[in-house]
C-alpha positions in Angstrom: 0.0 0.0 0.0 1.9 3.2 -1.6 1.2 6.7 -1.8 1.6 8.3 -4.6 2.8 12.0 -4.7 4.0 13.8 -6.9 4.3 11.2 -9.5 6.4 9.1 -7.3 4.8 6.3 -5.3 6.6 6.1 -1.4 7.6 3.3 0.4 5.6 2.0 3.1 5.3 -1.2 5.5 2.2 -3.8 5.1 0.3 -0.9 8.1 0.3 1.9 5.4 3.6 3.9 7.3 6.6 5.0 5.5 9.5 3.2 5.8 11.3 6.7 6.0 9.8 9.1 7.2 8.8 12.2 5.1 7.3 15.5 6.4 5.8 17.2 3.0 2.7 18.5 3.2 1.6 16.5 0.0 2.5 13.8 2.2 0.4 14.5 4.9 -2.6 15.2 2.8 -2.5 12.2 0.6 -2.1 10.0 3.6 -4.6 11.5 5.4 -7.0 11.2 2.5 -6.5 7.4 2.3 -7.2 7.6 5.9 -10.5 8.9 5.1 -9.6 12.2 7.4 -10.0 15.7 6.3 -7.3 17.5 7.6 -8.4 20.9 10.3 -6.3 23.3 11.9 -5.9 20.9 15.1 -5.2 18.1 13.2 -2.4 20.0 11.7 -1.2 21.4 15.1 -0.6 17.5 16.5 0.9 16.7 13.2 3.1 19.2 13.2 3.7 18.6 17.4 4.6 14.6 16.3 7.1 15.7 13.4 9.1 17.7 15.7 9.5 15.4 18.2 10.4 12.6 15.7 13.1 15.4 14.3 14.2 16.1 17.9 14.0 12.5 19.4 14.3 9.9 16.7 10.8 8.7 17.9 7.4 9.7 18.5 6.0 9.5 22.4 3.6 7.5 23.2 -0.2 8.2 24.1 0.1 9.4 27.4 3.4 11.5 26.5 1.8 12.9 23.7 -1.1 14.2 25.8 1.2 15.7 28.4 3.0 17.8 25.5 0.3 18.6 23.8 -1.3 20.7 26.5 1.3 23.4 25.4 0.4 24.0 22.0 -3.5 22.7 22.5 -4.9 24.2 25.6 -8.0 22.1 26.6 -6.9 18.9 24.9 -7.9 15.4 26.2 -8.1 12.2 24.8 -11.5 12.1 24.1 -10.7 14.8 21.7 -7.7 13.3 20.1 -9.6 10.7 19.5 -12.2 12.6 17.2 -9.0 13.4 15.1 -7.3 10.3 14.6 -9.9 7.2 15.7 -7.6 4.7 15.2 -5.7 5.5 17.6 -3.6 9.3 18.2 -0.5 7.9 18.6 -0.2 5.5 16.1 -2.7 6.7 13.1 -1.6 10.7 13.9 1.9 9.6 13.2 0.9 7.8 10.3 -0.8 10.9 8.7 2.5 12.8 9.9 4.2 10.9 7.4 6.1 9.3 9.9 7.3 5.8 10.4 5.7 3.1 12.2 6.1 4.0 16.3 7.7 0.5 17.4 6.9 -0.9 21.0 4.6 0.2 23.4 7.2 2.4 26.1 7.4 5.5 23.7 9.5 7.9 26.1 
């Protein structure tokens, strides 16, 4: 399962996440669109929170980590409302449509 963008189709695992990660903003939308999510202002505010810590960490944090850090940047944000964004699950799925790859193991940081 590839997306395709800009005429070149990227390489992902058997889940649907890049093997190497890729930040583009064509990324993010195409992925997003086979996730069947139309991209708002918060979702673009957690993607953009996961990317940087993948750039700064090598990783993205897990659930509860990403809740904690998010209350910075999103004032008012639970679970229950990450959850409206990415169904799937925040974690995994928002760092999917972050164009990220696959977060391995359960820890996170």
């Amino acid at each position: 399962m590839g997306y395709v963008v800009d005429g070149n189709e990227l390489d992902t695992d058997d889940q649907g996440y890049l093997l190497e990660a890729d930040t583009r903003d064509e990324v993010v939308q195409a992925i997003a669109a086979a996730e069947g999510i139309t991209l708002s202002d918060a979702h673009w505010t957690v993607i953009r929170y996961l990317q940087d810590e993948y750039r700064e960490n090598g990783h993205t944090p897990n659930f509860r980590n990403m809740l904690k850090g998010l209350e910075d940047v999103m004032p008012g944000c639970d679970s229950k409302s990450l959850y409206e964004l990415f169904p799937i699950g925040p974690a995994k799925q928002g760092a999917k449509v972050a164009g990220l790859p696959q977060p391995l193991g359960k820890g996170g940081y």
